[in-house]
Biopython code that builds the backbone (N, CA, C, O; Angstrom):
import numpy as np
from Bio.PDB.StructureBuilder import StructureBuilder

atoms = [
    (1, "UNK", "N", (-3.951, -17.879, 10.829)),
    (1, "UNK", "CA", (-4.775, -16.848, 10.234)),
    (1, "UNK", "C", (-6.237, -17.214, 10.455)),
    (1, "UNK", "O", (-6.616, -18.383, 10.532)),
    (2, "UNK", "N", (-6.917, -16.316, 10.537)),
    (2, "UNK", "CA", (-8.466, -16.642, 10.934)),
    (2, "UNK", "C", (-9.536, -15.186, 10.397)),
    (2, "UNK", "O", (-9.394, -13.999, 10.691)),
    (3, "UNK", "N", (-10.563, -15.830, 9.552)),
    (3, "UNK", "CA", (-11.118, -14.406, 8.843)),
    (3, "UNK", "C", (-12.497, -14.761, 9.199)),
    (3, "UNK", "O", (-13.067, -15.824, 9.441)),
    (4, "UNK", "N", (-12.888, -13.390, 9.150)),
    (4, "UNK", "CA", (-14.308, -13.658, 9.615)),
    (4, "UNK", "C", (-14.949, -12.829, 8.418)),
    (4, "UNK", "O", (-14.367, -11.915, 7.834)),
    (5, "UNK", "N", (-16.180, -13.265, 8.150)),
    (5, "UNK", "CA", (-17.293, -12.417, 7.022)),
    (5, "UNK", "C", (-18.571, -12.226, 8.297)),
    (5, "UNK", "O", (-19.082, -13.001, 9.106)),
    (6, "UNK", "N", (-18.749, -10.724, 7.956)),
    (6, "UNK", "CA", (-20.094, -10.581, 8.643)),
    (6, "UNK", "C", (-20.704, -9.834, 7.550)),
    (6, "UNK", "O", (-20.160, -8.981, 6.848)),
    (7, "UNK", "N", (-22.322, -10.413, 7.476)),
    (7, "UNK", "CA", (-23.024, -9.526, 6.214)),
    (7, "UNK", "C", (-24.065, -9.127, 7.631)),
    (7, "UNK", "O", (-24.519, -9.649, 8.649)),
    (8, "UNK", "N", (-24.062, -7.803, 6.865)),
    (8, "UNK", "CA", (-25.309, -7.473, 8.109)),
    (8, "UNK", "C", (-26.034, -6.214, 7.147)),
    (8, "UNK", "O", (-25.414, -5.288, 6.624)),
    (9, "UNK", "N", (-27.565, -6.465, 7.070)),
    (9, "UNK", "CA", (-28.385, -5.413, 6.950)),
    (9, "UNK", "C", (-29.206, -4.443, 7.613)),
    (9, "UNK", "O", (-30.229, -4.968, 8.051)),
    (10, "UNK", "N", (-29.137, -3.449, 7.798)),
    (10, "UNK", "CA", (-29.733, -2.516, 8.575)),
    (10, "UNK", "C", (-30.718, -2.004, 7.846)),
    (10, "UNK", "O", (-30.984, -2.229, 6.665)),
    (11, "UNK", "N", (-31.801, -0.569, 9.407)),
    (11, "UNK", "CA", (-32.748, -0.308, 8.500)),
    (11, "UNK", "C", (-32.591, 0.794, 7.500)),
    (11, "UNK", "O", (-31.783, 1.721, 7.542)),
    (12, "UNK", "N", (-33.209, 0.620, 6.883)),
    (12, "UNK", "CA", (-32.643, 1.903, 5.695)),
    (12, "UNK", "C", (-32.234, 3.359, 6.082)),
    (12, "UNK", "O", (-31.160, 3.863, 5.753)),
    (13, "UNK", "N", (-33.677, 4.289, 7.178)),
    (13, "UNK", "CA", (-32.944, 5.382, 7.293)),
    (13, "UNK", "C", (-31.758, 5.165, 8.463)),
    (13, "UNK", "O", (-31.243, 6.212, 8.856)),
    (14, "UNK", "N", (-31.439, 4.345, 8.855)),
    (14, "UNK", "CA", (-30.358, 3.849, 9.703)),
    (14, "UNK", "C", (-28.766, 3.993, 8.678)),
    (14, "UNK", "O", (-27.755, 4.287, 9.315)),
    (15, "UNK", "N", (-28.690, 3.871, 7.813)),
    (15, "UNK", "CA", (-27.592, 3.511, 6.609)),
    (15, "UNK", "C", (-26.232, 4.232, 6.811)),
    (15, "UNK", "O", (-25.094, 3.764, 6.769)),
    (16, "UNK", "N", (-26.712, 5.649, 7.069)),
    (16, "UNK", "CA", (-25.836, 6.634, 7.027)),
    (16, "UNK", "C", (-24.658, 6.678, 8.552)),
    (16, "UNK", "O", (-23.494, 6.850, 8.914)),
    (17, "UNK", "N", (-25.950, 6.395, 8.962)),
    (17, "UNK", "CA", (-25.291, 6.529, 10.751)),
    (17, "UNK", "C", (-24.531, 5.307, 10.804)),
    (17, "UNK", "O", (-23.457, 5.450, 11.388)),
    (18, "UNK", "N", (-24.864, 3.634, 10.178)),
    (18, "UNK", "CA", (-24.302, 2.775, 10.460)),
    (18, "UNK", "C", (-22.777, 2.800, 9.614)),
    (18, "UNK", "O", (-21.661, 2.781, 10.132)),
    (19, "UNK", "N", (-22.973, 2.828, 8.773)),
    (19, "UNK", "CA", (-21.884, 3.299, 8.494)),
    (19, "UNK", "C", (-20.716, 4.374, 8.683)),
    (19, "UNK", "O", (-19.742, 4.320, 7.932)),
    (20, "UNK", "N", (-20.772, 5.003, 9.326)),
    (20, "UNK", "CA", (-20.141, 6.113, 9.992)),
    (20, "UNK", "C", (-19.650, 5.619, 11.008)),
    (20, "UNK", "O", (-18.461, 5.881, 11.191)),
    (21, "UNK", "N", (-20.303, 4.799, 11.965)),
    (21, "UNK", "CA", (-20.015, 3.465, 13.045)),
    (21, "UNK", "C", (-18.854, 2.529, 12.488)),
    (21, "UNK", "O", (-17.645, 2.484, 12.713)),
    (22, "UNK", "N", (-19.830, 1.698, 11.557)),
    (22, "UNK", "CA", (-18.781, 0.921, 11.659)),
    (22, "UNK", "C", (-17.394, 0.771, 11.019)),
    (22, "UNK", "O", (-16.520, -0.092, 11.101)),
    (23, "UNK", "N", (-17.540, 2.181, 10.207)),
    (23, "UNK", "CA", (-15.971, 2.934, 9.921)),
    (23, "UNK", "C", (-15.235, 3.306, 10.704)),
    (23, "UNK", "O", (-14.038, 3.172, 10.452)),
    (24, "UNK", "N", (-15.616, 3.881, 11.882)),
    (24, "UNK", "CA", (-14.894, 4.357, 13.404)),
    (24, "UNK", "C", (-14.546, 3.124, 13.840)),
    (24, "UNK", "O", (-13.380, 3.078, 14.233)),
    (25, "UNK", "N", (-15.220, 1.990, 13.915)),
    (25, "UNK", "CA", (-15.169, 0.713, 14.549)),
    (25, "UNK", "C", (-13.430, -0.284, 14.040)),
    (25, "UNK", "O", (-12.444, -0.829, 14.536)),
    (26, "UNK", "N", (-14.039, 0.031, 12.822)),
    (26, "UNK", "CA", (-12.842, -1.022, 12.064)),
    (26, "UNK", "C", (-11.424, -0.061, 11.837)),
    (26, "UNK", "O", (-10.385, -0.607, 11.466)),
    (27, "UNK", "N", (-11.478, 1.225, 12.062)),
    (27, "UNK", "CA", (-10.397, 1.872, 12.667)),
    (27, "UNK", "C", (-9.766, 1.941, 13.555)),
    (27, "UNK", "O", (-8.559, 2.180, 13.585)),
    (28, "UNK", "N", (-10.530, 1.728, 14.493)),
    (28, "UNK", "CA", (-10.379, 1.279, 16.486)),
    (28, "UNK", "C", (-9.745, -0.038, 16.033)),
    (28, "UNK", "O", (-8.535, -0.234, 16.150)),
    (29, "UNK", "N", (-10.527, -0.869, 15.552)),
    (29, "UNK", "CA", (-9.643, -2.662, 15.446)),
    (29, "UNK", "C", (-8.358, -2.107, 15.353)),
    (29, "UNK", "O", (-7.568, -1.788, 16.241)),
    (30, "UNK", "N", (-8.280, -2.047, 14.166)),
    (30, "UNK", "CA", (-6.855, -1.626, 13.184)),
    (30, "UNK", "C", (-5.740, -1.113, 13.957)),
    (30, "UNK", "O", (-4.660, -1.701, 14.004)),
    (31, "UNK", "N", (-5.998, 0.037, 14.600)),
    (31, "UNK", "CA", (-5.198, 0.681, 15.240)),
    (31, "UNK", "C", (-4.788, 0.395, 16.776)),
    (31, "UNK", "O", (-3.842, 0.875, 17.401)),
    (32, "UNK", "N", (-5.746, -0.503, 17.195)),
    (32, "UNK", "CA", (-5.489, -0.802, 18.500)),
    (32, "UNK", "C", (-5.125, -2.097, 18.787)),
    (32, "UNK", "O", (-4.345, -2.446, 19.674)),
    (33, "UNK", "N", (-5.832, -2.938, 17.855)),
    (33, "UNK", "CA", (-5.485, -4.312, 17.737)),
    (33, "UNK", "C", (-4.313, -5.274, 17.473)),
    (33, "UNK", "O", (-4.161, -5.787, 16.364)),
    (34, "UNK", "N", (-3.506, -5.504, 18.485)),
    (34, "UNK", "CA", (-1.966, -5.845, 17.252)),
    (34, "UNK", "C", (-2.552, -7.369, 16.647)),
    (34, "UNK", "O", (-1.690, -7.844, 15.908)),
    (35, "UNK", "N", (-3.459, -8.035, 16.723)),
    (35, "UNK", "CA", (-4.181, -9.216, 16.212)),
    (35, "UNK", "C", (-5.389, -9.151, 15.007)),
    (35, "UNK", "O", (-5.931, -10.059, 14.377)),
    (36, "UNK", "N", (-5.591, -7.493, 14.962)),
    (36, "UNK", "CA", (-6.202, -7.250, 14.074)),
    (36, "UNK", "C", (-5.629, -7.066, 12.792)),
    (36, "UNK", "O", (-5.133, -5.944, 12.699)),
    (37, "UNK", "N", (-5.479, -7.965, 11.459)),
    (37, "UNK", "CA", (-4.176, -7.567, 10.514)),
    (37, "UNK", "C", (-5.455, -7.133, 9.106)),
    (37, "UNK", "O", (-5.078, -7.066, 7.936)),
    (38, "UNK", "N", (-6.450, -6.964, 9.381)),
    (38, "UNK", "CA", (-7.274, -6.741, 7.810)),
    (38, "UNK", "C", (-8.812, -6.160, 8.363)),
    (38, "UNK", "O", (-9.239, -7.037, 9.114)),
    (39, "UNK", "N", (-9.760, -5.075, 8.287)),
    (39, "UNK", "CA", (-10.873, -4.579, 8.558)),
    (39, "UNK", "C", (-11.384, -4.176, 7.420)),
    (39, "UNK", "O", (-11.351, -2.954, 7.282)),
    (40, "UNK", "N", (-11.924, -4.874, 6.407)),
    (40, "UNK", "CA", (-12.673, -4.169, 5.352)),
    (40, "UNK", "C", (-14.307, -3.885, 5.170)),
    (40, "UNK", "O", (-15.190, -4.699, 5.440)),
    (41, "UNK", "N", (-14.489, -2.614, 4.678)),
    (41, "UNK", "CA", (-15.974, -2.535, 5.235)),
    (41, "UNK", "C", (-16.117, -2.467, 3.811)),
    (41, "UNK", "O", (-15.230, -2.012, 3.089)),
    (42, "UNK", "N", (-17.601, -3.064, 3.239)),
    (42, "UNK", "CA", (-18.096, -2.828, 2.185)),
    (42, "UNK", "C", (-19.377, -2.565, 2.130)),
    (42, "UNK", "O", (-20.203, -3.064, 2.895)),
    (43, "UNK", "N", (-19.600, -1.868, 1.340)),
    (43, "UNK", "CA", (-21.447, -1.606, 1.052)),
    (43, "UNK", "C", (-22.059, -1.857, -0.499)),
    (43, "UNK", "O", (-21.525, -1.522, -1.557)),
    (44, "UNK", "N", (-23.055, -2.393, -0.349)),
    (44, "UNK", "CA", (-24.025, -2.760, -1.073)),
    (44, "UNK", "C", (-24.630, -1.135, -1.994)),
    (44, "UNK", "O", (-25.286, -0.304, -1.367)),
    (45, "UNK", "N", (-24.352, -0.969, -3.167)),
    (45, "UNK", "CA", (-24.678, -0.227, -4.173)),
    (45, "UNK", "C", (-26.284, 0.008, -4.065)),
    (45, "UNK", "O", (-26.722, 1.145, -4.244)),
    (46, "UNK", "N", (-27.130, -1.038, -3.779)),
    (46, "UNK", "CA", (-28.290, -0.818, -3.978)),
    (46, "UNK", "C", (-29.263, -0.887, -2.673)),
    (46, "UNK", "O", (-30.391, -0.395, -2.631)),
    (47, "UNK", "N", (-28.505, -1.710, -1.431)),
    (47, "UNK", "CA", (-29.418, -2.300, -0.546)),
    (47, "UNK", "C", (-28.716, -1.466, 0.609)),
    (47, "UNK", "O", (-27.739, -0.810, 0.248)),
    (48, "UNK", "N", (-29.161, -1.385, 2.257)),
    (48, "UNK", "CA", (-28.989, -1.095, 3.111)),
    (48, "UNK", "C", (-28.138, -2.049, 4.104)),
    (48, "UNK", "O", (-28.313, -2.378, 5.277)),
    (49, "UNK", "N", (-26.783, -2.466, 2.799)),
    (49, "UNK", "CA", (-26.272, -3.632, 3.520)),
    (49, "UNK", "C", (-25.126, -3.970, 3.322)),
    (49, "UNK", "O", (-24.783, -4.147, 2.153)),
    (50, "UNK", "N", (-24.113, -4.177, 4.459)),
    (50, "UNK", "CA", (-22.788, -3.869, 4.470)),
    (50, "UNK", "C", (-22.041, -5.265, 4.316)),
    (50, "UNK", "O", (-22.913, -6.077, 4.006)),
    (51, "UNK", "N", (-21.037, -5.777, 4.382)),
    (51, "UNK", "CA", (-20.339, -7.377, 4.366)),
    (51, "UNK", "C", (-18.908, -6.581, 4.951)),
    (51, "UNK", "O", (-18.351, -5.603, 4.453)),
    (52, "UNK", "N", (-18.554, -7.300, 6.090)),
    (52, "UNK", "CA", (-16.674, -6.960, 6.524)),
    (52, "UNK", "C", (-16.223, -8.060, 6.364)),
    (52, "UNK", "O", (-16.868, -9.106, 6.283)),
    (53, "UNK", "N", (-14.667, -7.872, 6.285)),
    (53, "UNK", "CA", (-13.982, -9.003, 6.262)),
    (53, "UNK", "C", (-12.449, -8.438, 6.857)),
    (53, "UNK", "O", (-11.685, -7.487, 6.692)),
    (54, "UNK", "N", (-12.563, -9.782, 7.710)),
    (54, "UNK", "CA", (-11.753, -8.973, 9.032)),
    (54, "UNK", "C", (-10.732, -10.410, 8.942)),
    (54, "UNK", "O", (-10.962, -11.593, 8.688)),
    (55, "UNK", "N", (-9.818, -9.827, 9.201)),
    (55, "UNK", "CA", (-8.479, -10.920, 9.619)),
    (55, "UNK", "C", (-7.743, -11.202, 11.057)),
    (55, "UNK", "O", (-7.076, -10.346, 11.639)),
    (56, "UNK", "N", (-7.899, -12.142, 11.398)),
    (56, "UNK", "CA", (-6.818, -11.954, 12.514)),
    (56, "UNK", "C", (-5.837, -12.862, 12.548)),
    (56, "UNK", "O", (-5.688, -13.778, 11.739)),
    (57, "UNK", "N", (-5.145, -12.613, 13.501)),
    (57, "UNK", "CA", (-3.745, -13.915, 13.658)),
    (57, "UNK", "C", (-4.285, -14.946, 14.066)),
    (57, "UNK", "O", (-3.875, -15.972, 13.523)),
    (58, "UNK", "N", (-5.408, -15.120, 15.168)),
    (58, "UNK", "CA", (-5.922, -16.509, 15.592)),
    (58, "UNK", "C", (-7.073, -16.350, 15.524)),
    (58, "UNK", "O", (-7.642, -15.300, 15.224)),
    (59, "UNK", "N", (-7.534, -17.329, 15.783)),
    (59, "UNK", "CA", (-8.996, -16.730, 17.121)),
    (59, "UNK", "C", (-9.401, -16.129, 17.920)),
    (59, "UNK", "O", (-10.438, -15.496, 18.122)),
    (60, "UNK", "N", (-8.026, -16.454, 18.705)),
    (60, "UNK", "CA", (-8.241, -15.861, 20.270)),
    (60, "UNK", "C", (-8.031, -14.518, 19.830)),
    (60, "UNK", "O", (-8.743, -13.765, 20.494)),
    (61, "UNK", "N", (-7.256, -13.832, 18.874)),
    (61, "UNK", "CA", (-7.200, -12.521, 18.506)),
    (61, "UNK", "C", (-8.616, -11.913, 18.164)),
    (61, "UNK", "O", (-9.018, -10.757, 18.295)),
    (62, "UNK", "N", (-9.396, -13.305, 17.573)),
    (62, "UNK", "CA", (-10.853, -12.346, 17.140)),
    (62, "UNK", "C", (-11.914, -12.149, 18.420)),
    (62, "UNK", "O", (-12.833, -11.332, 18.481)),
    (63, "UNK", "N", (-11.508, -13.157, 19.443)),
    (63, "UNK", "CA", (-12.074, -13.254, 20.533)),
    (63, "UNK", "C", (-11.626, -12.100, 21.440)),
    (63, "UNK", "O", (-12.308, -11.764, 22.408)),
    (64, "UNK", "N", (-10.595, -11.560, 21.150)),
    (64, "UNK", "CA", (-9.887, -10.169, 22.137)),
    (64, "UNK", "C", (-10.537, -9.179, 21.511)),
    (64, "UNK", "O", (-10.771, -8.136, 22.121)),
    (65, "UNK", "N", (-10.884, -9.334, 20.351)),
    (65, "UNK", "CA", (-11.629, -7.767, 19.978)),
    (65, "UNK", "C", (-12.931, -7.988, 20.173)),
    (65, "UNK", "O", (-13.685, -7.016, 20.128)),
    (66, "UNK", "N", (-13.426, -9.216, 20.409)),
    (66, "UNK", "CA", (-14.924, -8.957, 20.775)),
    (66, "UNK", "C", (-15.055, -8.376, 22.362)),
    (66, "UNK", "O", (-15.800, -7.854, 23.191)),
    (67, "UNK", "N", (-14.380, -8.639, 22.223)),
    (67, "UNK", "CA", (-14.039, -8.346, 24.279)),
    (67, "UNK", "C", (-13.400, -6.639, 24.633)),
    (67, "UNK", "O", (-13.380, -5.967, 25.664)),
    (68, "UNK", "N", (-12.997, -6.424, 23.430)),
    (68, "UNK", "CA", (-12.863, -4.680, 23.471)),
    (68, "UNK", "C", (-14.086, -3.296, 23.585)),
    (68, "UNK", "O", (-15.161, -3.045, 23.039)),
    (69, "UNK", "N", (-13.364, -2.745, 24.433)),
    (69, "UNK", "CA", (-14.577, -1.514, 24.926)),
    (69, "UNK", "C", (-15.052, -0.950, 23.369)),
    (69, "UNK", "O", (-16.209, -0.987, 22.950)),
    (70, "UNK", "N", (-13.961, -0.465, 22.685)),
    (70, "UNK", "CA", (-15.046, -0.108, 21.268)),
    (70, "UNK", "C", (-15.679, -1.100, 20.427)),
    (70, "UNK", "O", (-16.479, -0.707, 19.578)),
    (71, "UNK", "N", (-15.433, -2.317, 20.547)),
    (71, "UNK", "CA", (-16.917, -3.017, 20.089)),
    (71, "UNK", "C", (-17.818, -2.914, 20.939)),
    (71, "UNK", "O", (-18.963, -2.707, 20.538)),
    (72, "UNK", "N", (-17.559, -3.028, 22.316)),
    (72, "UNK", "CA", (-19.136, -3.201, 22.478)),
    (72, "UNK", "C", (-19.636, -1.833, 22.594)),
    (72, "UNK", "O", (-20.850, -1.922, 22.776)),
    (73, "UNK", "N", (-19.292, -0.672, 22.577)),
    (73, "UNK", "CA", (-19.648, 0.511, 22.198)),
    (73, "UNK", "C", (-20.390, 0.474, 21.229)),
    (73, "UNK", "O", (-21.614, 0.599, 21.253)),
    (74, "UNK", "N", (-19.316, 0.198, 19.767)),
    (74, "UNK", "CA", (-20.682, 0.283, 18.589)),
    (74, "UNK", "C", (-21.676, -1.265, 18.875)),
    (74, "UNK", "O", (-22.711, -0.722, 19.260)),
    (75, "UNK", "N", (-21.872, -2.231, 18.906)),
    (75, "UNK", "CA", (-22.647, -3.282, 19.274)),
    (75, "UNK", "C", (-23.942, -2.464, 20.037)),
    (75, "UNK", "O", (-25.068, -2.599, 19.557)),
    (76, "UNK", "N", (-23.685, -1.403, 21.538)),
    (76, "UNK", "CA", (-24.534, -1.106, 22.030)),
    (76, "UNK", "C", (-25.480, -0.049, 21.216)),
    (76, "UNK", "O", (-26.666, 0.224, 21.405)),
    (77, "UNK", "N", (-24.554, 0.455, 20.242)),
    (77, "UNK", "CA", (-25.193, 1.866, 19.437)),
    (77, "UNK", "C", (-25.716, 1.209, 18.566)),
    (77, "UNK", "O", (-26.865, 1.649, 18.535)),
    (78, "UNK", "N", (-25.621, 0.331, 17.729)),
    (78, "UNK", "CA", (-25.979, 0.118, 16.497)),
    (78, "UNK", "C", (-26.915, -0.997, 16.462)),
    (78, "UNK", "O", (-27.574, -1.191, 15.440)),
    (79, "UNK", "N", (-27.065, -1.928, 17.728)),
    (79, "UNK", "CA", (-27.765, -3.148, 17.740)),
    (79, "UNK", "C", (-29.409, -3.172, 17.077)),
    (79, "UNK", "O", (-29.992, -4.023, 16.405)),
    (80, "UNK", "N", (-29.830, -1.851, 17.594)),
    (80, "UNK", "CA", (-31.383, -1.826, 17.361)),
    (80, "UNK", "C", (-31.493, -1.306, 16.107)),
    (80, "UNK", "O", (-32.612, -1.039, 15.668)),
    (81, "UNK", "N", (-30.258, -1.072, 15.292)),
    (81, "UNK", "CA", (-30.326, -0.378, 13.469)),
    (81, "UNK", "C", (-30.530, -1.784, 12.622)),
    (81, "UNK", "O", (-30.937, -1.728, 11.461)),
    (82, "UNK", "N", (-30.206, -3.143, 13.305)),
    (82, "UNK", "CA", (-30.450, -4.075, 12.336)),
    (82, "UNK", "C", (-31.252, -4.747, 11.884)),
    (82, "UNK", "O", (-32.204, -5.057, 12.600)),
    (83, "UNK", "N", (-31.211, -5.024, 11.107)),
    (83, "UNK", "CA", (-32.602, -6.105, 10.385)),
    (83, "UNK", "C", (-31.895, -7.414, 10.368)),
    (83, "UNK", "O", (-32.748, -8.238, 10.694)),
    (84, "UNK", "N", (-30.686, -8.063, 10.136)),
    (84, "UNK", "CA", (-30.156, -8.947, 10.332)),
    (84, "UNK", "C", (-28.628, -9.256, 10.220)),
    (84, "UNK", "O", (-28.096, -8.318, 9.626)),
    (85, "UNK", "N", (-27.849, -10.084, 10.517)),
    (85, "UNK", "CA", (-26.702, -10.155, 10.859)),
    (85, "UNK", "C", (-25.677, -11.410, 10.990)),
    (85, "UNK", "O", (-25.479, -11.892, 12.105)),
    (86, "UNK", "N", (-25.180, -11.813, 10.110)),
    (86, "UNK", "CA", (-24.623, -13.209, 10.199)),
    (86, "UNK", "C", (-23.091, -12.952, 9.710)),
    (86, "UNK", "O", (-22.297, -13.891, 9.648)),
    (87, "UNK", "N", (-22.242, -14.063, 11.885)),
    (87, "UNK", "CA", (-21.368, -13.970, 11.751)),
    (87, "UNK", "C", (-20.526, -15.529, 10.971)),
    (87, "UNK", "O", (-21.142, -16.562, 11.229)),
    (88, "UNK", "N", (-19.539, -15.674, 10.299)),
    (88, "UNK", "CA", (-19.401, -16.617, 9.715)),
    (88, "UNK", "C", (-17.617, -16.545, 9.951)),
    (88, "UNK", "O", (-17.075, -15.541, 9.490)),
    (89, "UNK", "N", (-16.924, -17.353, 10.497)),
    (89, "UNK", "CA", (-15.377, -17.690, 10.926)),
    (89, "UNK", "C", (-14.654, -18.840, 9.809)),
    (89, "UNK", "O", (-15.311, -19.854, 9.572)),
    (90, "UNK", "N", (-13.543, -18.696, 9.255)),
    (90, "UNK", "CA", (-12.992, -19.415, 8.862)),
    (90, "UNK", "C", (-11.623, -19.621, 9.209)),
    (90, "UNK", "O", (-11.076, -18.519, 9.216)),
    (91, "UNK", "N", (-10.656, -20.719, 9.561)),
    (91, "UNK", "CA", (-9.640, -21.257, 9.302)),
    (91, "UNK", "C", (-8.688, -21.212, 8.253)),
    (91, "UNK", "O", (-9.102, -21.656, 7.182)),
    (92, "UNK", "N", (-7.750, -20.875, 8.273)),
    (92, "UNK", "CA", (-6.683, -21.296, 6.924)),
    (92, "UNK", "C", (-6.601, -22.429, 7.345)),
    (92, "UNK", "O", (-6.950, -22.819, 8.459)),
    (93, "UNK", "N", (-6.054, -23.150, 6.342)),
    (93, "UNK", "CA", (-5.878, -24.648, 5.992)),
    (93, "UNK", "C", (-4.211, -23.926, 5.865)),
    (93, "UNK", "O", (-3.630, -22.865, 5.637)),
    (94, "UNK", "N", (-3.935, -25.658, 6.262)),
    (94, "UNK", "CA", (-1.764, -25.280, 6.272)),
    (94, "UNK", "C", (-1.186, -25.841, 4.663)),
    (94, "UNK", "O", (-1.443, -26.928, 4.145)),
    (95, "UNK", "N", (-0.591, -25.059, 4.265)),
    (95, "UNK", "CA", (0.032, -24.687, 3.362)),
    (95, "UNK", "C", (0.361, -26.402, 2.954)),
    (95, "UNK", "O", (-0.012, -26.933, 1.908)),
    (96, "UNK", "N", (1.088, -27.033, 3.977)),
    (96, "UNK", "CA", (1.843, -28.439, 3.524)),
    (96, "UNK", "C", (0.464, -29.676, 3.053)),
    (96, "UNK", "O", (0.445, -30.670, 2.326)),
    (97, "UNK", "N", (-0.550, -28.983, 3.888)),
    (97, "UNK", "CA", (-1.882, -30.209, 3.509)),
    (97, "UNK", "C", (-1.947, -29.529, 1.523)),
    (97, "UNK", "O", (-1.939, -30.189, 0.483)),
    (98, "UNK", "N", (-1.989, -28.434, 1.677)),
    (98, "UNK", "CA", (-2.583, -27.913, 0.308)),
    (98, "UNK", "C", (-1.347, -28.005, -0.726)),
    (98, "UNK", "O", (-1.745, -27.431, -1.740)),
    (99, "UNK", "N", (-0.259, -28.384, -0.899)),
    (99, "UNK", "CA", (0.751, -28.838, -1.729)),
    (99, "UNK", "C", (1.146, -30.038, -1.685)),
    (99, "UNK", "O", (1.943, -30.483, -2.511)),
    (100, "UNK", "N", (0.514, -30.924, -0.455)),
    (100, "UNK", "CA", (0.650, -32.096, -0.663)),
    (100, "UNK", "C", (0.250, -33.008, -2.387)),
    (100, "UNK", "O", (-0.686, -32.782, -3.154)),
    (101, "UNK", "N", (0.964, -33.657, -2.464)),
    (101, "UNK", "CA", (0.031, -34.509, -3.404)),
    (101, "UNK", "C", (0.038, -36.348, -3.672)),
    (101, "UNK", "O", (1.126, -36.923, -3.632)),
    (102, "UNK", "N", (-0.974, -36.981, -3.879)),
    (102, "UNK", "CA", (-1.150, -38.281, -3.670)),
    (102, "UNK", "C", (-0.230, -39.478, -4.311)),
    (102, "UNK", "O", (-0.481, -40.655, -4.051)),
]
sb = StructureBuilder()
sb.init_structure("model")
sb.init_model(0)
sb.init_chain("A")
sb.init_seg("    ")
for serial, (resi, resn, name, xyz) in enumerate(atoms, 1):
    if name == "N":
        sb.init_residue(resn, " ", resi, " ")
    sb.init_atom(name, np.array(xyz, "f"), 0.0, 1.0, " ", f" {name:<3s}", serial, name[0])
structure = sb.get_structure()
């Protein structure tokens, strides 16, 4: 399993459009992706600023969707809407390390 968090803020009158994007986007994963198993988009109540949290089976699964024509579609549309953008990857840890005990 392998999840990724991206928080990314855009510019404000940008908000509407980015989001509309990257709802089409994480639908494209979903549906096209058999490595894509989780696309959640969230938005910020007050700010111009979204957080996903995306799942895949590996890496290399998150590495196949970066490599897909509809990301870099929205990537090419949406790049100049941001103000900033941080991608962040995590690992599951295996089940037998985490029930181990000393």
């Amino acid at each position: 399993m392998h999840a990724v968090v991206v928080t990314i803020e855009v510019l404000p009158e940008k908000r509407n459009a980015f989001r509309d994007a990257i709802l089409t986007n994480a639908a494209q994963s979903l549906a096209i992706e058999p490595g894509c198993f989780t696309f959640d988009v969230l938005e910020s109540p007050t700010e111009p600023a979204f957080l996903l949290y995306e799942i895949y089976r590996d890496a290399a699964a998150f590495k196949d969707h970066l490599a897909m024509r509809h990301f870099h579609d929205f990537d090419r549309a949406t790049s100049a809407w941001l103000v900033s953008k941080k991608v962040a990857e995590y690992g599951r840890l295996e089940s037998e390390r985490l029930e181990s005990k000393p």
